[in-house]
Steps between C-alpha positions, in 0.01 A plus 500: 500500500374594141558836597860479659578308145363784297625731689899359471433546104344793511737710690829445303248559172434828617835623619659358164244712321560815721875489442480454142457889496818537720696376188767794355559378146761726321465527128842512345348457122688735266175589334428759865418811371609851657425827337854590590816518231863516607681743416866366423808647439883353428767412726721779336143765448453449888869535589540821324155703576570668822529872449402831553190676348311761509199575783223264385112468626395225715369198360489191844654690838655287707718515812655842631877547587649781631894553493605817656331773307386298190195268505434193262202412381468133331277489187491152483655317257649817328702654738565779779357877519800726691322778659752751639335573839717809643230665553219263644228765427559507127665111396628558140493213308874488319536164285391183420729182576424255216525172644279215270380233747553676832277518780699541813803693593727547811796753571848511687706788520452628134446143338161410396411136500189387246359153412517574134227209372688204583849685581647632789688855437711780667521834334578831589390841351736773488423798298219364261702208415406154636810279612410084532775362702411131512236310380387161680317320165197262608508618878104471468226252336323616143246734583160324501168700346303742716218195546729265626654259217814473409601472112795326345791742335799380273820477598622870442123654579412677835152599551502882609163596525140334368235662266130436516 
C-alpha cells in the first residue's frame, strides 16, 4: 500500500519533469542579436531601379530560366544574368537585368514577371531597354534576414537585400 501511494506521486513527478524539456519558449526581446543588417531602399529608389546594365560576375546564383534562346540566371537579391544561348555550345553572357530585391522570376509570351523585394512586377525588354508595365506594390511580406528574423522598416523603407 505504501508503495501504490508513492508510486501515484511519483509518476506524475516524473512525467512533469520530463516534459518540462518539451517546452518551445520563443524569445521576442528586441535586444536578439543577428549579425545581419538590412539593406533598405525608398518607395520611389525601389520603384525606379529596374534597368539594363552591363554583363556583371556572379555574386549568390540562384534559379535558372530559360525563354526561347535566352537563359536567366538570378543573382539573388540583385538581379538577372541574360545569357544569349543560340548556340548551346558557346552561351554568351549579354546583360545584366538590375532588379534590387529580386529572387524569383517567371515569363509569358515576352513579359517577364519578378517579385521585386516586396513588389510584384511585369516588364518587358525590347532592344536594351527595360519596359515595367504594372507594378502590384506590397504583393509580398518584408524580406526577413538570411537566419531567420524579421526586422521592422519605416513606412516608405523596403528591405532589398541584408549585409553581414
Amino acid at each position: 500500500m505504501k508503495n501504490l501511494k508513492l508510486l501515484l506521486y511519483s509518476v506524475p513527478l516524473v512525467a512533469t519533469l520530463m516534459l518540462q524539456s518539451c517546452i518551445y519558449r520563443v524569445d521576442d526581446s528586441p535586444s536578439r542579436y543577428s549579425p545581419y543588417e538590412p539593406v533598405y531602399m525608398s518607395r520611389q529608389q525601389l520603384e525606379s531601379s529596374i534597368k539594363m546594365s552591363a554583363p556583371k560576375s556572379m555574386t549568390k546564383a540562384g534559379k535558372i530560366y530559360v525563354k526561347d534562346s535566352y537563359i536567366f540566371i538570378t543573382d539573388e537579391n540583385k538581379g538577372f544574368h541574360i545569357y544569349d544561348n543560340s548556340n548551346p555550345n558557346t552561351p554568351q553572357l549579354t546583360g545584366f537585368l538590375e532588379v534590387p530585391g529580386a529572387t524569383d522570376m517567371a515569363i509569358k509570351n515576352n513579359t517577364i514577371y519578378i517579385n521585386q523585394a516586396v513588389d510584384l512586377v511585369a516588364v518587358t525588354i525590347n532592344n536594351g531597354t527595360v519596359t515595367v508595365h504594372k507594378r502590384i506594390a506590397n504583393t509580398f511580406p518584408q524580406k526577413i534576414s538570411p537566419d531567420g528574423w524579421g526586422h521592422s522598416a519605416g513606412q516608405n523603407e523596403i528591405i532589398v537585400d541584408w549585409k553581414s
